[in-house]
C-alpha positions in Angstrom: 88.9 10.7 -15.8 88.6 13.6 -13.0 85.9 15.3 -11.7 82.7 15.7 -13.4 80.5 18.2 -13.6 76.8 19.0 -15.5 76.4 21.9 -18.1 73.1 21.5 -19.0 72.7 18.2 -20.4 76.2 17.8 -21.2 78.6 16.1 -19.0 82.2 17.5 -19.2 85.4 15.8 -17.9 88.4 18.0 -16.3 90.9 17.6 -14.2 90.8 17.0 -10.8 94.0 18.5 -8.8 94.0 17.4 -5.0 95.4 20.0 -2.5 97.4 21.6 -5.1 98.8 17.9 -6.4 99.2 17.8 -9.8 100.6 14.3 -10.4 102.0 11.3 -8.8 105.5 12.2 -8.2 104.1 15.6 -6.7 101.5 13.6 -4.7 104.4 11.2 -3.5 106.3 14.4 -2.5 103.9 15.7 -0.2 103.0 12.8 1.7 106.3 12.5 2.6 106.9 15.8 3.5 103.3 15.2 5.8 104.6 12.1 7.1 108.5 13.8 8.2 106.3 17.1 9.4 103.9 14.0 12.2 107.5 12.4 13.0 109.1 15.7 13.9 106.1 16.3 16.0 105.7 13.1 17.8 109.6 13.0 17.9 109.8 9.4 16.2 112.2 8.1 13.8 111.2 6.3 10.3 111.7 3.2 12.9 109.6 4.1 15.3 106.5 4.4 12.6 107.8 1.5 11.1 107.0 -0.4 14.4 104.2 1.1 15.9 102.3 0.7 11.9 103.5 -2.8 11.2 105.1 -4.4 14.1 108.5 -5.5 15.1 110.7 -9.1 14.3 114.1 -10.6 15.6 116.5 -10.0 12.7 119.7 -12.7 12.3 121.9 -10.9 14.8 118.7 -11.5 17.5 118.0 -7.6 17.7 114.3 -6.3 18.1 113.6 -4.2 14.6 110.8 -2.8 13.2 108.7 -4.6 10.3 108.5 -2.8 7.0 111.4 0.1 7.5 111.7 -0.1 3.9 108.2 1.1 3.2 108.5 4.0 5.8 111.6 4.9 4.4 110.7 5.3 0.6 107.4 6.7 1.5 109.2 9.8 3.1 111.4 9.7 0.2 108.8 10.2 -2.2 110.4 7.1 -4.2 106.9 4.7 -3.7 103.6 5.4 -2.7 102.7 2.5 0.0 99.6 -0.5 -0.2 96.6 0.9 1.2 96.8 -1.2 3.7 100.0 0.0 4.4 99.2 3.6 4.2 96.0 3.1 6.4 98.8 1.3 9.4 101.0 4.3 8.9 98.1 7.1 8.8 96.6 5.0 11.9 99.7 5.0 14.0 100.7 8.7 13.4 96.5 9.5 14.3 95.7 11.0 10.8 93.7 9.5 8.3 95.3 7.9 5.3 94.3 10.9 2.7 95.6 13.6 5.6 99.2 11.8 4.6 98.5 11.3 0.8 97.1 14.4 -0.6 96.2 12.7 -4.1 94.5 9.8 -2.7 90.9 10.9 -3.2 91.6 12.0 -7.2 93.2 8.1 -7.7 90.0 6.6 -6.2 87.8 9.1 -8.6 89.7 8.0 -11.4 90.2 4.7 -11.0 86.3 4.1 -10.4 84.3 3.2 -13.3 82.0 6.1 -14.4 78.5 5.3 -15.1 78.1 8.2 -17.7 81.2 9.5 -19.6 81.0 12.2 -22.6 84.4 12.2 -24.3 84.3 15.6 -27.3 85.4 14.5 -30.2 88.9 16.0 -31.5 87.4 15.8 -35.2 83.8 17.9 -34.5 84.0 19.9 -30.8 79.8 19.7 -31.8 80.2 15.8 -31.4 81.5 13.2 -28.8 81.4 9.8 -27.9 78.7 8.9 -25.1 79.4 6.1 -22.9 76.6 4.9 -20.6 77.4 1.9 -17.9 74.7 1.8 -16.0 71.7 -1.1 -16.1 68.6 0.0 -17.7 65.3 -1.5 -18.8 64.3 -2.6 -22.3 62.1 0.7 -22.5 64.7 2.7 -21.1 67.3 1.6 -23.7 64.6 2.3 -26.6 64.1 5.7 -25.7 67.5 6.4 -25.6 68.2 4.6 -29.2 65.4 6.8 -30.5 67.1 9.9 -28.8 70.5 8.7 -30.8 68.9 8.5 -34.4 68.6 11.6 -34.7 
């Protein structure tokens, strides 16, 4: 949906761009670029983060390697966006918080949430638009608002 904001009594939806992020593949862009900019400055590689966000195994040849190189990897690539949980380990072990490394993190939790109110302008009558209301309210509430909508 995007950010919301009150005109008058109408509620309007418009885009919501985070830190100059326009979309997903931009978004994905940037937080690799954020994540290459902390390794250059701690002077890790993509192992390093790999290990110090998700631990280490014994591969088949009985070397020590990190977990998860795979998910450090495309994340700098901009190819996948990591889990959450993922993203939290990686943001936690480079000392950042998880929307300091994905720059479009707070516009996907916006959107994603369900809106209580939505006001959609109808493409037909820019006068008119489709209400949506997901919120609990009481018998009398609801009647008043029926009333409101006879009109």
């Amino acid at each position: 949906m995007g950010k919301v904001k009150f005109v008058g009594l109408l509620l309007i939806s418009e885009p919501l761009v985070s830190a100059g992020v326009e979309d997903e593949a931009s978004a994905r862009a940037e937080m690799g670029r954020r994540i290459q900019k902390l390794l250059l400055e701690k002077s890790w590689s993509q192992s390093d983060l790999a290990r110090a966000a998700f631990g280490s195994t014994t591969d088949s040849r009985r070397y020590n390697v990190a977990r998860n190189r795979e998910i450090v990897s495309q994340a700098i690539q901009g190819k996948s966006k990591p889990s959450p949980l993922s993203l939290q380990r990686m943001a936690q072990a480079l000392g950042v918080k998880p929307q300091d490394l994905y720059p479009a993190m707070e516009r996907e939790a916006i959107e994603s949430a369900p809106a209580n109110l939505e006001f959609k302008v109808s493409h037909n009558d820019a006068t008119k638009g489709w209400l949506k209301v997901n919120r609990m309210v009481t018998i009398d509430q609801f009647a008043k608002i029926m009333a409101i909508l006879k009109d």
